[in-house]
C-alpha positions in Angstrom: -34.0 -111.2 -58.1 -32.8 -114.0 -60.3 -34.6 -117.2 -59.0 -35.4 -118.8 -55.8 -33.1 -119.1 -52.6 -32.4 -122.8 -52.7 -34.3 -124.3 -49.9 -31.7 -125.4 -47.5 -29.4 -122.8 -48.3 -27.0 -121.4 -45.4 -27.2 -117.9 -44.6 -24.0 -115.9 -43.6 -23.9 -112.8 -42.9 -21.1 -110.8 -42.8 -20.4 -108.1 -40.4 -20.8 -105.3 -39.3 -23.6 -104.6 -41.8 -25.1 -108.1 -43.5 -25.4 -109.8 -40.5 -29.2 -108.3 -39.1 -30.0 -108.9 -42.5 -28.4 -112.3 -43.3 -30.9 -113.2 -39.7 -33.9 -111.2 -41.4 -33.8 -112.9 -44.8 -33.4 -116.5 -43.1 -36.4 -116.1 -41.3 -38.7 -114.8 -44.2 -37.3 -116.9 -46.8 -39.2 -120.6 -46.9 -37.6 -123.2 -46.4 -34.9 -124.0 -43.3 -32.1 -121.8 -43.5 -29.1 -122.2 -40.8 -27.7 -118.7 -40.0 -24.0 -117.7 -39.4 -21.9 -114.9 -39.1 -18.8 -113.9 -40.5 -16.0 -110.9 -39.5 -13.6 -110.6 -42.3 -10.9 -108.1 -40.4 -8.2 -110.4 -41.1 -8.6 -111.5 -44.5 -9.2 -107.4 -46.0 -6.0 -106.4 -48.4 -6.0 -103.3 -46.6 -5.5 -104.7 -42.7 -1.8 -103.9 -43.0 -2.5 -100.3 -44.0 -5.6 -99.5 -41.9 -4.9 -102.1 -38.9 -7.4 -103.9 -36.8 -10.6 -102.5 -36.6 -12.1 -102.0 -32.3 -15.0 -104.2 -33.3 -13.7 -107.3 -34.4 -16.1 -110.2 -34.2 -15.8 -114.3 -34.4 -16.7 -115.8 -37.2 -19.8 -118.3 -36.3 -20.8 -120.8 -38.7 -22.8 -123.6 -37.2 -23.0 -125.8 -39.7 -20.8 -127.5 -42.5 -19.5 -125.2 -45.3 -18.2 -128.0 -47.5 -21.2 -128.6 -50.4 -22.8 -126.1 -48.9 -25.0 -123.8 -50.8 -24.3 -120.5 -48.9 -26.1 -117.4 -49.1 -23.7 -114.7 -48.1 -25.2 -111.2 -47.1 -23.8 -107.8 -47.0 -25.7 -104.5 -46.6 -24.0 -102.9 -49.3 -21.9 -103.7 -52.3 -19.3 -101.3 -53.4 -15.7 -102.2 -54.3 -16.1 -106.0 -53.8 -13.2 -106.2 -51.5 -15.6 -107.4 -48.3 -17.1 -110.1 -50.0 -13.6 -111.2 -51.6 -12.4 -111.3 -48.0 -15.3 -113.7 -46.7 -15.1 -115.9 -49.5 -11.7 -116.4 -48.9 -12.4 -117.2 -45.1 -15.4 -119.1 -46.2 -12.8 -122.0 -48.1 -11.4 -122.0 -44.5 -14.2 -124.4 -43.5 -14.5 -125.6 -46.6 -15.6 -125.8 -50.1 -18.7 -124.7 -50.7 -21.1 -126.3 -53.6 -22.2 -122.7 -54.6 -21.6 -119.1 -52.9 -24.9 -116.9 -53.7 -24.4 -112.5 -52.7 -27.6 -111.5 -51.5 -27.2 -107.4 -50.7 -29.5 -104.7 -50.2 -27.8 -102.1 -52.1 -25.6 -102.1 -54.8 -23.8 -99.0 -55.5 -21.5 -99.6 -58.6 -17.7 -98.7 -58.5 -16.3 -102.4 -58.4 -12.5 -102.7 -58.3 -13.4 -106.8 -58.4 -15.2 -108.7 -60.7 -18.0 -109.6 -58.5 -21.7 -109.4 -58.7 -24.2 -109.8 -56.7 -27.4 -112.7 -57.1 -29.7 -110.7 -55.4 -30.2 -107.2 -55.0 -32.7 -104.5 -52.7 -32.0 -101.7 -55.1 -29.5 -100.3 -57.0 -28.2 -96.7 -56.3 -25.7 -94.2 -57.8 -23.4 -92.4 -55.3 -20.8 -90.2 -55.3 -17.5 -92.0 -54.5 -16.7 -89.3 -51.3 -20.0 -90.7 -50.0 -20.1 -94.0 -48.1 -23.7 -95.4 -47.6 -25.1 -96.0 -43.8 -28.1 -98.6 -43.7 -29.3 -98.9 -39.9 -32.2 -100.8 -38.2 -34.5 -98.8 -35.8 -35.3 -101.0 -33.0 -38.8 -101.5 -34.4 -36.7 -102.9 -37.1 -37.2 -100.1 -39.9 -34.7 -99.6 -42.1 -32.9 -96.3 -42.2 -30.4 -95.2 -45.1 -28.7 -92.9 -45.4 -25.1 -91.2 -46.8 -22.0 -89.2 -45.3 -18.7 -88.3 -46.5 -16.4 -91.3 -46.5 -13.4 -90.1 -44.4 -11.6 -93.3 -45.3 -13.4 -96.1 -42.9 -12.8 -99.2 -45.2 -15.6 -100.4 -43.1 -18.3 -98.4 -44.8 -19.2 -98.3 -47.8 
């Protein structure tokens, strides 16, 4: 980790995987720390070729974005392409003074120049392997890989 979460920084979480996380690091983290939720269906570069995924979720962000020092969250980091998408919905509300990633696993294999500020662990994995982190209901972490088979969702 590179430094200290700013003490009132936002945290937004996007779905379907950062958002348990974004509402796990805002209550550990010192400090108050408004929580909201982002669903970034819309705003990937590949909606026109994959469509509208079933679980499409609003975007919830309770507070003001504009000099705003957001935390955004995402499970895993891969191609970049998720957390371009939310950044792009995230000057929808406004401009924010800073935009720190927080994820819990980066995986390599960027197609965008984007990195994250804070990181769980870094792991190497086979491109024809997406990454599945879960939460057990006693909220234990579970990870865990598959074959891809394309869902732009995973990754």
């Amino acid at each position: 980790m590179r430094g200290a979460v700013a003490h009132d920084a936002r945290f937004v979480g996007i779905y379907s995987g950062g958002a348990w996380i974004a509402q796990r690091l805002a209550s550990m983290v010192p400090g108050e720390h408004p929580l909201g939720y982002i669903d970034v269906s819309f705003y990937r570069d590949d909606f026109a070729r994959k469509g509208l995924k079933p679980e499409v979720k609003r975007t919830d962000l309770p507070f003001d974005v504009e000099s705003a020092t957001i935390i955004l969250v995402d499970d895993v980091l891969y191609t970049g392409r998720s957390v371009r998408a939310a950044i792009n919905e995230l000057f929808d509300f406004g401009r924010p003074a800073r935009i720190e990633l927080a994820v819990l696993i980066d995986r390599g294999g960027r197609e965008l120049p984007i990195e994250a500020t804070y990181v769980g662990a870094r792991l190497a994995v086979a491109r024809d392997l997406s990454i599945v982190v879960s939460q057990a209901d006693d909220g234990r972490l579970s990870l865990g890989a598959e074959p891809s088979g394309g869902d732009a969702q995973r990754a």
